[in-house]
Backbone as XML, in Angstrom:
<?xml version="1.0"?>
<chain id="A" units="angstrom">
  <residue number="1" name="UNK">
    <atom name="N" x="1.537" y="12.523" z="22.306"/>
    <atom name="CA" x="0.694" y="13.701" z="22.320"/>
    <atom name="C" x="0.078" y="13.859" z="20.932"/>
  </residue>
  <residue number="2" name="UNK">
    <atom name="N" x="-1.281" y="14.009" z="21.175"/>
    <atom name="CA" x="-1.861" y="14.133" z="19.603"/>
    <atom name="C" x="-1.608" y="15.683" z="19.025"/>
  </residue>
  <residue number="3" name="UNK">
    <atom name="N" x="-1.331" y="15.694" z="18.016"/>
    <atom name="CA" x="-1.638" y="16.940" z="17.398"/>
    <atom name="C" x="-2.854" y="17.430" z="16.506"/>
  </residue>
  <residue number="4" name="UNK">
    <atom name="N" x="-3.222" y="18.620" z="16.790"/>
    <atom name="CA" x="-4.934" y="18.999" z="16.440"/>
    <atom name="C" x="-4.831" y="20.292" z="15.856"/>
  </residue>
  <residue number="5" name="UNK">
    <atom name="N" x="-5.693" y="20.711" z="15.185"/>
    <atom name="CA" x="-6.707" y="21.692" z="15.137"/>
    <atom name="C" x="-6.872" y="22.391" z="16.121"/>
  </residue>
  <residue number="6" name="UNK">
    <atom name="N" x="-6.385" y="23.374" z="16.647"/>
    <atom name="CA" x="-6.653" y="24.422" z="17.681"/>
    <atom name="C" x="-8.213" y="24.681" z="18.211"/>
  </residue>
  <residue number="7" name="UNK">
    <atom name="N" x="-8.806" y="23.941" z="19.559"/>
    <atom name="CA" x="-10.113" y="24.438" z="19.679"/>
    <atom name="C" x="-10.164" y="26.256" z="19.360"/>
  </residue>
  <residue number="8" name="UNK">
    <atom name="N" x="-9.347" y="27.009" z="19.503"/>
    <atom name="CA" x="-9.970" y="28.175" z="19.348"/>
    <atom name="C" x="-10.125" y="28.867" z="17.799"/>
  </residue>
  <residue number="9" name="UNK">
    <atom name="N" x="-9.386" y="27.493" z="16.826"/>
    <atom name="CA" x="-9.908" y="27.774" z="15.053"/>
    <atom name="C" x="-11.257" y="27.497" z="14.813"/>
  </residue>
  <residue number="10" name="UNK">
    <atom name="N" x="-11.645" y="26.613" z="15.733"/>
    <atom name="CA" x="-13.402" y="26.375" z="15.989"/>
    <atom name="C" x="-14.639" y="26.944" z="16.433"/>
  </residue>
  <residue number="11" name="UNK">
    <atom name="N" x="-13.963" y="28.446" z="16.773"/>
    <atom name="CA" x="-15.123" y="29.146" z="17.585"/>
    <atom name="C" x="-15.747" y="29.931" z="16.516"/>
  </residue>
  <residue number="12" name="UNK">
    <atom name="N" x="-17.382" y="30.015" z="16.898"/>
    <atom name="CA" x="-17.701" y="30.105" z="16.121"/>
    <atom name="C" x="-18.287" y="29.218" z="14.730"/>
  </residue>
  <residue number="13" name="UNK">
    <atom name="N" x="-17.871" y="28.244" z="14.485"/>
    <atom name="CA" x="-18.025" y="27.539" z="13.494"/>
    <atom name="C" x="-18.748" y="26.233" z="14.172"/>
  </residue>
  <residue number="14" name="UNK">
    <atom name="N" x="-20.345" y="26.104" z="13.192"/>
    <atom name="CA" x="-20.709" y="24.905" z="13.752"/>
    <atom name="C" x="-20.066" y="23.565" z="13.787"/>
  </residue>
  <residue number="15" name="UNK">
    <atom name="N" x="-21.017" y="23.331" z="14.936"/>
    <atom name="CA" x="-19.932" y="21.308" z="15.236"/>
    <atom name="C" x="-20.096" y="20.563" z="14.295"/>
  </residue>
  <residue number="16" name="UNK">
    <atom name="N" x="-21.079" y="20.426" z="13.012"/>
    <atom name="CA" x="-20.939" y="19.756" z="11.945"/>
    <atom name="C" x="-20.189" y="20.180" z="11.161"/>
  </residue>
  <residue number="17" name="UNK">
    <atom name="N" x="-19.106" y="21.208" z="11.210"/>
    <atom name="CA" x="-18.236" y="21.673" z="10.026"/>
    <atom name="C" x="-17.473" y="20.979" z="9.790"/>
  </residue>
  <residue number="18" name="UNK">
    <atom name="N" x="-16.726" y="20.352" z="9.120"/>
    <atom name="CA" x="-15.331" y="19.789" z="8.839"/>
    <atom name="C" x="-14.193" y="20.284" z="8.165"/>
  </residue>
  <residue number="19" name="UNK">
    <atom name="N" x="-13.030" y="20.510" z="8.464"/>
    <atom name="CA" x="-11.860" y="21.131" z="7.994"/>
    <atom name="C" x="-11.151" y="19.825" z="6.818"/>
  </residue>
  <residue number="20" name="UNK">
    <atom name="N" x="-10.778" y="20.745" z="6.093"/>
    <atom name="CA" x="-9.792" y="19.828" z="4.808"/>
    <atom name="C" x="-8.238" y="20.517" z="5.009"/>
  </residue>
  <residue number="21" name="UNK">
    <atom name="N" x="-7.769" y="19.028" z="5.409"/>
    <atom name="CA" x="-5.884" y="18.976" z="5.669"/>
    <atom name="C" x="-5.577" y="19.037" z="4.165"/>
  </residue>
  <residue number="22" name="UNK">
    <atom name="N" x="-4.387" y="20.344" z="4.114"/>
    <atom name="CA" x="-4.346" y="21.186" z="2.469"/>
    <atom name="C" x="-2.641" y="20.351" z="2.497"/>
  </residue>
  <residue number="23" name="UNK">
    <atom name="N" x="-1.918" y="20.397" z="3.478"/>
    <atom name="CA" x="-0.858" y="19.643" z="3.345"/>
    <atom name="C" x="0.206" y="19.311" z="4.568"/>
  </residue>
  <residue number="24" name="UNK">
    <atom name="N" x="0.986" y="18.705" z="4.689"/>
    <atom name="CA" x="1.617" y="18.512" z="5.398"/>
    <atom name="C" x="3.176" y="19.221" z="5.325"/>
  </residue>
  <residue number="25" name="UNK">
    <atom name="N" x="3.736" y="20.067" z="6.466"/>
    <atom name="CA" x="4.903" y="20.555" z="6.268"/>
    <atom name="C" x="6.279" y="20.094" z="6.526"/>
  </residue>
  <residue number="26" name="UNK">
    <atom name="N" x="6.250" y="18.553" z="7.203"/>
    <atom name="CA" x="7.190" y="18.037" z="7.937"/>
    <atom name="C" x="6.522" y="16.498" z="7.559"/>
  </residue>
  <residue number="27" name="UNK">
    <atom name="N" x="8.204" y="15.814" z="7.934"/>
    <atom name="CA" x="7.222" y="14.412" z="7.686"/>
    <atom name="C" x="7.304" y="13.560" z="8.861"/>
  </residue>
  <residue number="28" name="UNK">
    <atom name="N" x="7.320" y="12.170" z="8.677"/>
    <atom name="CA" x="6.707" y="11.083" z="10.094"/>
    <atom name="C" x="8.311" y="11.177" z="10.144"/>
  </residue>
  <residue number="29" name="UNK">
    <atom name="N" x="8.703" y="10.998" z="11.374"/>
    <atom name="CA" x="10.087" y="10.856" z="11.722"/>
    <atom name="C" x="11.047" y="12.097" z="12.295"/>
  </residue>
  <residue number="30" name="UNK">
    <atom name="N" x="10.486" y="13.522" z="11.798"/>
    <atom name="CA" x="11.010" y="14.685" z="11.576"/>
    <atom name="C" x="11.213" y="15.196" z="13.254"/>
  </residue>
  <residue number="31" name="UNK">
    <atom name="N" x="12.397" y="15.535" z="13.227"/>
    <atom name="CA" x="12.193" y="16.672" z="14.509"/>
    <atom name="C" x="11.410" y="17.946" z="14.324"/>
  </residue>
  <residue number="32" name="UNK">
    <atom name="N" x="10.813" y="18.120" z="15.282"/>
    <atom name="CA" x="10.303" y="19.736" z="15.243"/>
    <atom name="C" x="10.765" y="20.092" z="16.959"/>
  </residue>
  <residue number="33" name="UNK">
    <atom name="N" x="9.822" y="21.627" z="16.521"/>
    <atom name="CA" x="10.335" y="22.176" z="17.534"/>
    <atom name="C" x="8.825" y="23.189" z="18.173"/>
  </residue>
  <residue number="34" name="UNK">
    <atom name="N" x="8.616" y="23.344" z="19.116"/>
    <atom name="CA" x="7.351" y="23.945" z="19.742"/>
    <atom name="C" x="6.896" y="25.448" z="19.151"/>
  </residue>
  <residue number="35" name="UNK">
    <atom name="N" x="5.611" y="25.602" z="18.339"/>
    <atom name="CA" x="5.335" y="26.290" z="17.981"/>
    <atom name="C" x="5.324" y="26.100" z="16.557"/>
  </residue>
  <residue number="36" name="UNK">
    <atom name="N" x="6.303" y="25.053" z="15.717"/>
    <atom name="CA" x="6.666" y="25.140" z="14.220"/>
    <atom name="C" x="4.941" y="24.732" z="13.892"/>
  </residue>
  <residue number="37" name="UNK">
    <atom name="N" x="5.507" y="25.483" z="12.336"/>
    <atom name="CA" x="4.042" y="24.955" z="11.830"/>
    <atom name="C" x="4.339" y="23.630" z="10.920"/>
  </residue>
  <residue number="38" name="UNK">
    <atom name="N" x="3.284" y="22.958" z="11.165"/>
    <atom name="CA" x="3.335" y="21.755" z="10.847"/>
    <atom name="C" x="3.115" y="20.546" z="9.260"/>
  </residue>
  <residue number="39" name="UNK">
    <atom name="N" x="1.522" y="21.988" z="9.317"/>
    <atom name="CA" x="0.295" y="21.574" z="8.033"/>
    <atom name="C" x="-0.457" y="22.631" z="8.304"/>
  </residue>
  <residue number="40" name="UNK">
    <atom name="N" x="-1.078" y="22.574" z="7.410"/>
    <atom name="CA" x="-1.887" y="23.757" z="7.160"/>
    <atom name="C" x="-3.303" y="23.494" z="6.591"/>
  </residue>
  <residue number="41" name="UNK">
    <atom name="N" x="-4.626" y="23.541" z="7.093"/>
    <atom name="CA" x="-5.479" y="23.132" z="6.897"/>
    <atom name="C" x="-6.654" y="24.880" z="6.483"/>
  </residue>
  <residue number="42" name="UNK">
    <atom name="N" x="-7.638" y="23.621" z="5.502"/>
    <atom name="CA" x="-8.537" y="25.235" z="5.408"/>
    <atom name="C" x="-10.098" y="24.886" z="6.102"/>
  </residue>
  <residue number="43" name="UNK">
    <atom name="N" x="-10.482" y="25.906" z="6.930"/>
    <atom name="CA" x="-11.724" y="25.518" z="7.279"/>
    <atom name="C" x="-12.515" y="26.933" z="7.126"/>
  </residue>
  <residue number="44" name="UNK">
    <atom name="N" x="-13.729" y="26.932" z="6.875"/>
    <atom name="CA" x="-14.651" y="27.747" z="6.074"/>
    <atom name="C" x="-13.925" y="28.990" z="5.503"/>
  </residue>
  <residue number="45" name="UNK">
    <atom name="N" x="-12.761" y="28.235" z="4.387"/>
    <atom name="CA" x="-12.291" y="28.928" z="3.684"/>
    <atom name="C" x="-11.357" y="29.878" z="3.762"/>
  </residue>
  <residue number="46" name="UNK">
    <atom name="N" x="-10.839" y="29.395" z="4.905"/>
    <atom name="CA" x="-9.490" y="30.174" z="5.829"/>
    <atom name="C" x="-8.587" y="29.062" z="5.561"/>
  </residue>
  <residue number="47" name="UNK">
    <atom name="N" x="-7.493" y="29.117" z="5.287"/>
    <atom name="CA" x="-6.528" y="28.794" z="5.505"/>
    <atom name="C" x="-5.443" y="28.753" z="6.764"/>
  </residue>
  <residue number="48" name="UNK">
    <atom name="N" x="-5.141" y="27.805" z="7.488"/>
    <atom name="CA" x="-4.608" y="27.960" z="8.820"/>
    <atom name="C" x="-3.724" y="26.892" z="9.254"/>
  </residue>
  <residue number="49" name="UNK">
    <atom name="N" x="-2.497" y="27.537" z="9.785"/>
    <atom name="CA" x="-1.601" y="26.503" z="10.112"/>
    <atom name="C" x="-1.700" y="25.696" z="11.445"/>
  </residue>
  <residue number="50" name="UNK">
    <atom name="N" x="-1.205" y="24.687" z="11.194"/>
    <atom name="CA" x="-1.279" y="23.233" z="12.985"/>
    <atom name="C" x="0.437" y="23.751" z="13.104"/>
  </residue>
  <residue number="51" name="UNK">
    <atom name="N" x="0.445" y="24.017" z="14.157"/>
    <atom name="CA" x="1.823" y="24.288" z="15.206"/>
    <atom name="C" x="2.082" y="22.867" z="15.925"/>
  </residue>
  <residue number="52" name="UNK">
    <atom name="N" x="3.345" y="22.955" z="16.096"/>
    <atom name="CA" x="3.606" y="21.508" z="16.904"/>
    <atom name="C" x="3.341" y="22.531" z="18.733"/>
  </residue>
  <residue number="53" name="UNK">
    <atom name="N" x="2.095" y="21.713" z="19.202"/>
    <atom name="CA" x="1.921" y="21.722" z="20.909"/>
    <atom name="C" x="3.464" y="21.955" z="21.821"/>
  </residue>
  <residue number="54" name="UNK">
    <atom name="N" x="4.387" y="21.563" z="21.114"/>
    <atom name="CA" x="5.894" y="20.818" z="21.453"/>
    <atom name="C" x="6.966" y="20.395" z="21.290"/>
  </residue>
  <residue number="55" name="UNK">
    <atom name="N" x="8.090" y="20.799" z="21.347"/>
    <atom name="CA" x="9.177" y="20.191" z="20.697"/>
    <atom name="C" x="9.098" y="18.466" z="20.495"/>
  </residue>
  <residue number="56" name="UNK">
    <atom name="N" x="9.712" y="18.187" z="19.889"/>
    <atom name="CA" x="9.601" y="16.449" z="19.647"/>
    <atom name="C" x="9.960" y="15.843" z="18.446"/>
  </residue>
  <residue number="57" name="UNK">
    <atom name="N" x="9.655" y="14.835" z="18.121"/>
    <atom name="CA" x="9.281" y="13.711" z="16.550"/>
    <atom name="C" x="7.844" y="13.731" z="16.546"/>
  </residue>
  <residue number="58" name="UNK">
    <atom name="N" x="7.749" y="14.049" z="15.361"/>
    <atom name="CA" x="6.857" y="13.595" z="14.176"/>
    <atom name="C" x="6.679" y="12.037" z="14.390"/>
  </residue>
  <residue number="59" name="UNK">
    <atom name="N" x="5.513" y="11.356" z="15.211"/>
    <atom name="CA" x="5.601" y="9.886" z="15.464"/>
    <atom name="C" x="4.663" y="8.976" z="14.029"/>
  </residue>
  <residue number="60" name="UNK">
    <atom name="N" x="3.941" y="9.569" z="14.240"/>
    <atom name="CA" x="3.020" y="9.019" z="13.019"/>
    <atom name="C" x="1.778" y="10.331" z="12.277"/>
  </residue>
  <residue number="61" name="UNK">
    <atom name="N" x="1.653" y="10.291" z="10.952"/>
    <atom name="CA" x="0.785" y="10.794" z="10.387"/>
    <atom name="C" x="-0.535" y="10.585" z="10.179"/>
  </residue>
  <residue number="62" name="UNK">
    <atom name="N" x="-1.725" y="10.651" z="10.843"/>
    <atom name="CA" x="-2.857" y="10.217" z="10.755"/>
    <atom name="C" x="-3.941" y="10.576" z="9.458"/>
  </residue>
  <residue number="63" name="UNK">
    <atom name="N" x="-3.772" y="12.042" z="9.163"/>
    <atom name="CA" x="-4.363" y="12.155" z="8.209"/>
    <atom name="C" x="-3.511" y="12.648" z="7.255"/>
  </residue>
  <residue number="64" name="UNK">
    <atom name="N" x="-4.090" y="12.215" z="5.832"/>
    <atom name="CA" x="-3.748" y="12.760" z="4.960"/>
    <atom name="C" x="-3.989" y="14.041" z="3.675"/>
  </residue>
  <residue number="65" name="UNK">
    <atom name="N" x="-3.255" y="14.608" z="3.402"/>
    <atom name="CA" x="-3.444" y="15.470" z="2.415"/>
    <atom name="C" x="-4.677" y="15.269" z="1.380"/>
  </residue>
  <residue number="66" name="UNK">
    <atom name="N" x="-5.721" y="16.300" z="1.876"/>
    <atom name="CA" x="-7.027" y="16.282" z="1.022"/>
    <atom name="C" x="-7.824" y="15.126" z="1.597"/>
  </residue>
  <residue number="67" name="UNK">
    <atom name="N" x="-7.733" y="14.783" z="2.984"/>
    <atom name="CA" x="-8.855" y="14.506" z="3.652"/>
    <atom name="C" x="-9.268" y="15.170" z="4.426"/>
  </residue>
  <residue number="68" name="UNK">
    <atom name="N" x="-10.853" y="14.850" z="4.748"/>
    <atom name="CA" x="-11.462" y="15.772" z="5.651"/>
    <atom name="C" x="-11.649" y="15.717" z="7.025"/>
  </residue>
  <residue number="69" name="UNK">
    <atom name="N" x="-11.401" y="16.143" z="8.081"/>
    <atom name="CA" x="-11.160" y="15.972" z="9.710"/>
    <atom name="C" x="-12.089" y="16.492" z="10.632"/>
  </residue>
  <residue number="70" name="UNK">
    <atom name="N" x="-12.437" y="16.245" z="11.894"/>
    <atom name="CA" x="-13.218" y="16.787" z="12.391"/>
    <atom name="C" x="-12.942" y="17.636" z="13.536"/>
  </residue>
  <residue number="71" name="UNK">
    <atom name="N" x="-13.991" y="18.366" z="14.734"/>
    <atom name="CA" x="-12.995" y="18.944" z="15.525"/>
    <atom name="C" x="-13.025" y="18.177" z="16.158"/>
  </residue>
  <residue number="72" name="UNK">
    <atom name="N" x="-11.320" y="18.594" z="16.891"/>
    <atom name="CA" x="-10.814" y="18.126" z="18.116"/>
    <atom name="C" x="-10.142" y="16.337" z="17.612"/>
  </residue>
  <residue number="73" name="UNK">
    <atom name="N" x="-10.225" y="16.111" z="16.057"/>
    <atom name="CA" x="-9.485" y="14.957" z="15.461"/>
    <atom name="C" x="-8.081" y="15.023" z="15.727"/>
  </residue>
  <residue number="74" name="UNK">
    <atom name="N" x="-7.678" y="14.036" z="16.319"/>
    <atom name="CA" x="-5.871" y="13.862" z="15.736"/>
    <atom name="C" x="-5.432" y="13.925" z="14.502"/>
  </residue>
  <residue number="75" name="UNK">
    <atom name="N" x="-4.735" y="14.685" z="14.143"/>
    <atom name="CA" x="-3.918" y="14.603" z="12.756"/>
    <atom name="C" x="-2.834" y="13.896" z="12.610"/>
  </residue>
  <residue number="76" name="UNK">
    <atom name="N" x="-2.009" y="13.640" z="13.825"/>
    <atom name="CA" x="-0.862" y="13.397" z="13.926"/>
    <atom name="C" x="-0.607" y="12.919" z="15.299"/>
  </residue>
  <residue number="77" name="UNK">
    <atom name="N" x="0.712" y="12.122" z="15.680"/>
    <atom name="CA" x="1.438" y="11.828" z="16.757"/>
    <atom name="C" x="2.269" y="12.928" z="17.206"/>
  </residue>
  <residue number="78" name="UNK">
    <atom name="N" x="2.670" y="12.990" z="18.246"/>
    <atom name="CA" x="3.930" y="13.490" z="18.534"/>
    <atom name="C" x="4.547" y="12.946" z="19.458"/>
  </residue>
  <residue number="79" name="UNK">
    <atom name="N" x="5.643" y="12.763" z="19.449"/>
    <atom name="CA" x="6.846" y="11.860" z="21.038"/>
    <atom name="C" x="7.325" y="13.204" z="21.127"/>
  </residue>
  <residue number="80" name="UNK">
    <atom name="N" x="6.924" y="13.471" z="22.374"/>
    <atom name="CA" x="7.297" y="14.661" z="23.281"/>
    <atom name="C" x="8.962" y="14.373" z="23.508"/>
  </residue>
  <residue number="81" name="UNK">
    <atom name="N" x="9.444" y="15.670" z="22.971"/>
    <atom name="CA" x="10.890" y="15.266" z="24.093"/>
    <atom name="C" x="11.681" y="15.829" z="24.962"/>
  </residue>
  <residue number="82" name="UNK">
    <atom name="N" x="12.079" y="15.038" z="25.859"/>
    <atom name="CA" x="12.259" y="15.098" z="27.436"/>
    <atom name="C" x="12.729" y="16.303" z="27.758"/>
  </residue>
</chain>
């Protein structure tokens, strides 16, 4: 399951905007749990946290700290668990 950027942090904001990933709160490997926040990204100058969709692992990290993403980009993996 990918993890994203909430379409509804996007409303409002044109489709050429791009958000900057400010950091990551958990790392590749990590359990989480549904709802945790994850990373925290700023887009037109808001600051806003990525929730895990889901309990699970942290499968892989796609982007990194102080790059820029687009909407509806994967940031991350997640292995859903059962």
């Amino acid at each position: 399951m990918n993890i994203a950027l909430p379409v509804s942090a996007w409303e409002g904001i044109d489709e050429t905007t791009e958000a900057l990933l400010d950091r990551w709160l958990v790392q590749e490997g990590e359990a989480v749990h549904q709802g945790q926040a994850l990373a925290s990204a700023v887009l037109v100058k808001s600051t806003l946290d990525i929730e895990s969709p889901a309990a699970g692992r942290v499968h892989r990290i796609l982007v990194e700290p102080g790059e820029r993403f687009q909407r509806g980009q994967a940031l991350a993996v997640l292995e859903v668990s059962p």
